[in-house]
N, C-alpha and C positions, 0 to 999 in steps of 0.2 A: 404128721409125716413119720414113719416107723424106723427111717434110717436116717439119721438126719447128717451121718459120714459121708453118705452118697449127694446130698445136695451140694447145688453148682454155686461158688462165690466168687465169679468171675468177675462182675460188674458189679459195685452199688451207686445209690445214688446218695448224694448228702444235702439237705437243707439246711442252710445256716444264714444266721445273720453277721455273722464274721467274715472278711474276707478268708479267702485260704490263705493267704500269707499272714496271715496274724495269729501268734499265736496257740490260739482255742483249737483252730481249724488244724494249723500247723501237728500240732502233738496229738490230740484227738484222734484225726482220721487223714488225713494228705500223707503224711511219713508214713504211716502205718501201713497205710494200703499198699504205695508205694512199695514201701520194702515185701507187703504179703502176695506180691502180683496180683492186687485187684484194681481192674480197669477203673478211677474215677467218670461221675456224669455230677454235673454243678445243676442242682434241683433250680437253683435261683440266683440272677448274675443280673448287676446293675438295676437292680429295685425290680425285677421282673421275675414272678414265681412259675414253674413251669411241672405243674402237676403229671402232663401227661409222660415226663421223663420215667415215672416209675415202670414204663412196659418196657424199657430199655435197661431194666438193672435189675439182678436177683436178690437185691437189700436194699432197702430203704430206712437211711436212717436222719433223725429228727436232731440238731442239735441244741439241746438248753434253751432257750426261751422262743424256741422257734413257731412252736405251737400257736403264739399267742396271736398268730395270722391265721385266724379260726377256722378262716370260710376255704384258704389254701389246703389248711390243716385237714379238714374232714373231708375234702377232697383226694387228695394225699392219700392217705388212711383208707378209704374205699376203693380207691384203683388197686389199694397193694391187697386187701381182703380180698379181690374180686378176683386179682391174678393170683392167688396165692403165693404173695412174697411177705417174706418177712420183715415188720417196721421196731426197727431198734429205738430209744430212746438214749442220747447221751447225755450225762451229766458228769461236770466235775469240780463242782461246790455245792453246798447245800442251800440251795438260792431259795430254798423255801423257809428256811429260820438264820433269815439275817440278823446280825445284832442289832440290837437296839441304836449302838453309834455308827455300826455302819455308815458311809457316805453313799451308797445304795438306795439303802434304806429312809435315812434322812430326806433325798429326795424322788422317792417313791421310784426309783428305775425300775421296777422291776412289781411293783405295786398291780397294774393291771395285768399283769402276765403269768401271776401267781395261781390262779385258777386253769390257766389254760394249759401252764406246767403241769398242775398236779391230773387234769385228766390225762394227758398223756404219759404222766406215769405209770396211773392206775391202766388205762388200753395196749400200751406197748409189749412186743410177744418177749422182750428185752429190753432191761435196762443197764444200760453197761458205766461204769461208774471207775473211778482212777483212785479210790483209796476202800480197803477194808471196812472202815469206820464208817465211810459213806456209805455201805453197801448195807449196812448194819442197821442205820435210821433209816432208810429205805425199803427195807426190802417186806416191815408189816405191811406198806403197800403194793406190792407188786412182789413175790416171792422170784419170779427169773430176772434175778442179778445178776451180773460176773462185773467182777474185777481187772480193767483192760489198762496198767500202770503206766502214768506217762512215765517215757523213756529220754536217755539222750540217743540220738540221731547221731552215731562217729559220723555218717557222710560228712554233717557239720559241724560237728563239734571236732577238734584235733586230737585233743585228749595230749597234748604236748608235755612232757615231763619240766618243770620246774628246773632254774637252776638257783643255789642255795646263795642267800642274798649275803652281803656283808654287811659284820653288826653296825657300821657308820653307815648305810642308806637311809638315804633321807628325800624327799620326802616319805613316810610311811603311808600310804594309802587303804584306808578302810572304805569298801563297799557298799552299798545296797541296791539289788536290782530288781525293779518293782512298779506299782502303780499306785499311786494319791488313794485307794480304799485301804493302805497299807498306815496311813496319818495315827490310827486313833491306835496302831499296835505299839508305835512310839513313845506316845505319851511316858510309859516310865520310866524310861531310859534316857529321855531328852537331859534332867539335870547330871546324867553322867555325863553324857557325849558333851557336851559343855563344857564341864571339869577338864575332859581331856584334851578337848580340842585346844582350851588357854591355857591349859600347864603345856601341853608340848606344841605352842605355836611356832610355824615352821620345820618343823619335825614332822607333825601327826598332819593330814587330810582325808576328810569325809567327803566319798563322790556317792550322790544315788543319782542311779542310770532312771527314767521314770518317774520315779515321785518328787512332787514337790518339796521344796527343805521345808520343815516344820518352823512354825515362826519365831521359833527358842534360838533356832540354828540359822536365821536369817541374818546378816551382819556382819557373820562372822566370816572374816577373810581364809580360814581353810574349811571351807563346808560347800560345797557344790551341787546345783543339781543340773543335770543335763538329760533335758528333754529329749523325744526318741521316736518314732514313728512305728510300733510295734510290726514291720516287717520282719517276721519271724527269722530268717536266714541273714537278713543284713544286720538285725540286733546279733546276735550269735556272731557274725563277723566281727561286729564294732567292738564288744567285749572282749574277742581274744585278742585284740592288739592293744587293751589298757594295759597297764603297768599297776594291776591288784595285789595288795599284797597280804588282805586278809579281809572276810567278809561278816555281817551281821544280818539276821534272822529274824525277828523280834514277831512274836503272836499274843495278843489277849489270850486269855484260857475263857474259851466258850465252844461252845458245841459246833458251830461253824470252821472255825480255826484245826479242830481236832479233825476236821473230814476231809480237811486241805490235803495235797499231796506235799511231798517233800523235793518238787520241783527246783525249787531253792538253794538246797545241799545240790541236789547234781548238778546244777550250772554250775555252782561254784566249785564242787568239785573235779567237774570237767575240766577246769580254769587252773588246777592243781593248786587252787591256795586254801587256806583253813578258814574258819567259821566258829562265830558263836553262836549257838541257835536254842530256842526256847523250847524246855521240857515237856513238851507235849508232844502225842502220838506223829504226828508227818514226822517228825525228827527222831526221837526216841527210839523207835525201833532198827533204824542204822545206823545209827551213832554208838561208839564204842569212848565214852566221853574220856576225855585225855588224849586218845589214840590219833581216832579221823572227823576229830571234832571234839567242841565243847559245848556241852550242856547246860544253860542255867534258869533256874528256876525265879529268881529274886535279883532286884536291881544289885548289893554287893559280890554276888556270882558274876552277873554280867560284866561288872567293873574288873573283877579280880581276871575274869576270864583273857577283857580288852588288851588291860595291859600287861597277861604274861604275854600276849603274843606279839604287841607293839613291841617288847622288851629283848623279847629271843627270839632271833630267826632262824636260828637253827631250828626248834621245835615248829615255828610257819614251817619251812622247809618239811620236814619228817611229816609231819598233820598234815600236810598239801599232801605229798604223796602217795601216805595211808588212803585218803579221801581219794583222790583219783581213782585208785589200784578198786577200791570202793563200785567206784561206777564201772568202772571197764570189767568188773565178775560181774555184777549182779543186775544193771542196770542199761544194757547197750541196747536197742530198740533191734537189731538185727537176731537179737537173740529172743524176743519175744513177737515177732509180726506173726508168728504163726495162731499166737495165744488169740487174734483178730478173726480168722479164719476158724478156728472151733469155736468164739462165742456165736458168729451168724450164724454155722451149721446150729447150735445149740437155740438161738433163735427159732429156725425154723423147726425143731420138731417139738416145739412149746405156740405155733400158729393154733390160732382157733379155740385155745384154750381156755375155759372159761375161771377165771379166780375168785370164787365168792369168798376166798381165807382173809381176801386184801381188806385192808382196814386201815384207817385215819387216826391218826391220836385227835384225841378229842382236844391239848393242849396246843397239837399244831393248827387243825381247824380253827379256833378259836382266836389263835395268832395272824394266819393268812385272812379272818374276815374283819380281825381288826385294821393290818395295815392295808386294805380296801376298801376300807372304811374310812379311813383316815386319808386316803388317795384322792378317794371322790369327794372328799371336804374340802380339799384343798381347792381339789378342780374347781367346786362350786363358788368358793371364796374369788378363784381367779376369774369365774364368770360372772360374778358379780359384781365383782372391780371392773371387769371391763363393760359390763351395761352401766356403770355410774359413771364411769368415763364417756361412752357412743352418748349416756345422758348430760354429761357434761360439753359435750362437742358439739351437741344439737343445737343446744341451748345458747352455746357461744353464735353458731352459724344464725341463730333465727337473729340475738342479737345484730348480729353482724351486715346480717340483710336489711333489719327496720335502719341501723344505722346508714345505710349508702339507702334504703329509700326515702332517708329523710333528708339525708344530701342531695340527693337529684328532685327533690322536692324543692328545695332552698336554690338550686341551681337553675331547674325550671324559674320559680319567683324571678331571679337575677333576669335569667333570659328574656320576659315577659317585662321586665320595668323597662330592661335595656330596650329592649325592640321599641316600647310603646314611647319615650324619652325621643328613641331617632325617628319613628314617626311624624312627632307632634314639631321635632325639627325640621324634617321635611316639607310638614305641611304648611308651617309658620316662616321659611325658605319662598316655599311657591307663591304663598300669600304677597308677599312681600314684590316678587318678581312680576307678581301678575300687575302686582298696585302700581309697580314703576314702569310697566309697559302703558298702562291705560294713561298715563301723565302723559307720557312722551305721544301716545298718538289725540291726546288730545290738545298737545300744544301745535301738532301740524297741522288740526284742523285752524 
């Protein structure tokens, strides 16, 4: 397409295995659209996939492991070739090199779905992706990238200004808001958060909205977890009526973590309270460390970090504000829905395109056909167990069968003595009756 300013982004269509109120759906493409005037169509609602929606929409786009519904997938993909619309690919994690302790990973979520992601990387006219970094691992396979930033939504978010606490509140509340794959970034922070949870008991509480408490922090009467129903708009409500008064971040350093978005800072910064968050890229490049946020690199940073802010509320106070002021310039979703609208024109005049530049690392290949590897052993171990099991159940049943036919075998016997017992009483009865009839009619002879 030679002008690809002049194509129409009235309508798209989106497949997801996400609800739209959750989350992925939420920030990815519902807001987005929404605020860029594009008419939404829901490709796939209540387990039901609906290919032919793509004549109804000038974008069709594919979210994150959507693909791995092959037979919808390559259908999908041929109607939008054949109409000539554009099929975007979304991602906004690197779900192709999970860590190793990933809980993902561990148990294979995502194990089958790995190949079907990666062809629809490599066929997609776009791939639109929520951090730089990710755009960077990605883009040896697929060169049309753009970078489409999750935003905060002011329709839901308040973005309300702080008021400054007095140095006697108590309880002090430390955050985290998040999901149980967030466990293993813990880890080395747990013997702090402990330290501080027993030195300032009843002073200090740890609430995570989402995850699980880790089992360090199980027991302990100020650590909290409160489970949540990811409804994207009603989380966002629930939140701004906690009483936060200062939040933590925590990421492994690996290469998945680095392609993360910095989602994190802006909720909490929406919330106007301050954060300590881990040195690495999602964070680093907004954080002005002191200012609208703290940085830290190593568990005694962390610690130092915790407790100047537990300590001074004035500087919560000042850092909350810094960090709001933060999102409301750089980060308001009303200020970027357009940037949604020039990647699908940009989409479209990248249709057709042939990439023979795209290329695989040979270490990621070699990664995704190990953990499929490793998927399908599983699987086979689980089918295995369960034919020793159907072979153990058989076995009980045949059991179980000789056992009641050799009871009704022993029951028949019973029935056959009993019958043949009242028989021979019957007939030694009539015997008897016939004998004292023949007496008596021979005494009246």
């Amino acid at each position: 397409m030679s002008n690809s300013a002049d194509y129409p982004v009235n309508k798209a269509v989106a497949y997801s295995l996400a609800p739209w109120d959750h989350v992925l759906a939420y920030l990815r493409f519902v807001a987005p659209w929404e605020r860029a005037g594009i008419q939404p169509i829901q490709g796939n609602l209540n387990g039901q996939i609906y290919p032919d929606k793509v004549s109804e929409a000038d974008v069709v786009l594919l979210q994150r492991d959507f693909p791995a519904h092959i037979v919808a997938y390559e259908e999908i993909t041929a109607l939008a070739r054949a109409q000539a619309k554009p099929v975007v690919l979304d991602l906004d994690d690197l779900l192709l090199d999970l860590p190793q302790d990933h809980p993902d990973r561990l148990n294979h979520h995502y194990a089958g779905k790995l190949f079907p992601i990666l062809r629809a990387l490599l066929e997609a006219d776009l791939v639109s992706v929520s951090t730089t970094q990710l755009a960077d691992v990605l883009r040896p396979m697929n060169p049309n990238i753009l970078v489409l930033p999750n935003c905060i939504d002011e329709r839901v978010w308040r973005l309300t200004p702080r008021r400054e606490s007095s140095r006697d509140k108590t309880p002090i509340t430390i955050a985290f808001m998040g999901g149980d794959s967030h466990l293993p970034d813990f880890e080395p922070l747990l013997s702090i958060l402990v330290e501080i949870l027993t030195t300032y008991q009843g002073q200090v509480i740890i609430k995570s909205v989402g995850m699980q408490l880790p089992p360090a922090l199980l027991g302990l009467k100020n650590a909290e977890a409160i489970s949540f129903l990811f409804n994207y708009p009603g989380y966002v409500n629930f939140v701004q009526q906690q009483d936060f008064d200062l939040a933590i971040a925590p990421l492994e350093d690996n290469l998945f973590n680095r392609c993360k978005s910095p989602i994190k800072y802006l909720e909490y910064s929406a919330l106007g309270i301050p954060g300590v968050y881990s040195n690495l890229p999602p964070y680093s490049s907004l954080i002005k460390h002191g200012e609208n946020g703290f940085l830290a690199s190593n568990p005694e940073e962390w610690r130092q970090a915790i407790l100047c802010l537990i300590e001074d509320p004035q500087l919560r106070w000042k850092m909350g504000q810094a960090a709001q002021e933060t999102v409301r310039r750089d980060w308001l979703l009303g200020n970027h829905a357009q940037d949604w609208l020039d990647a699908y024109r940009f989409a479209a005049s990248r249709m057709g395109q042939q990439r023979q530049q795209a290329t695989l690392p040979l270490r990621l290949f070699a990664d995704l056909t190990h953990q499929n590897r490793l998927w399908e052993e599983e699987l086979e171990t689980r089918l295995q167990e369960k034919e020793n099991e159907t072979r153990q159940l058989a076995q009980k049943l045949i059991e179980k069968e000789q056992y009641i036919a050799a009871l009704s075998e022993q029951i028949n016997l019973l029935r056959r003595g009993f019958l043949a017992k009242i028989n021979l009483g019957v007939r030694r009865l009539s015997a008897r009756f016939a004998s004292k009839s023949g007496d008596r009619t021979a005494q009246k002879s």
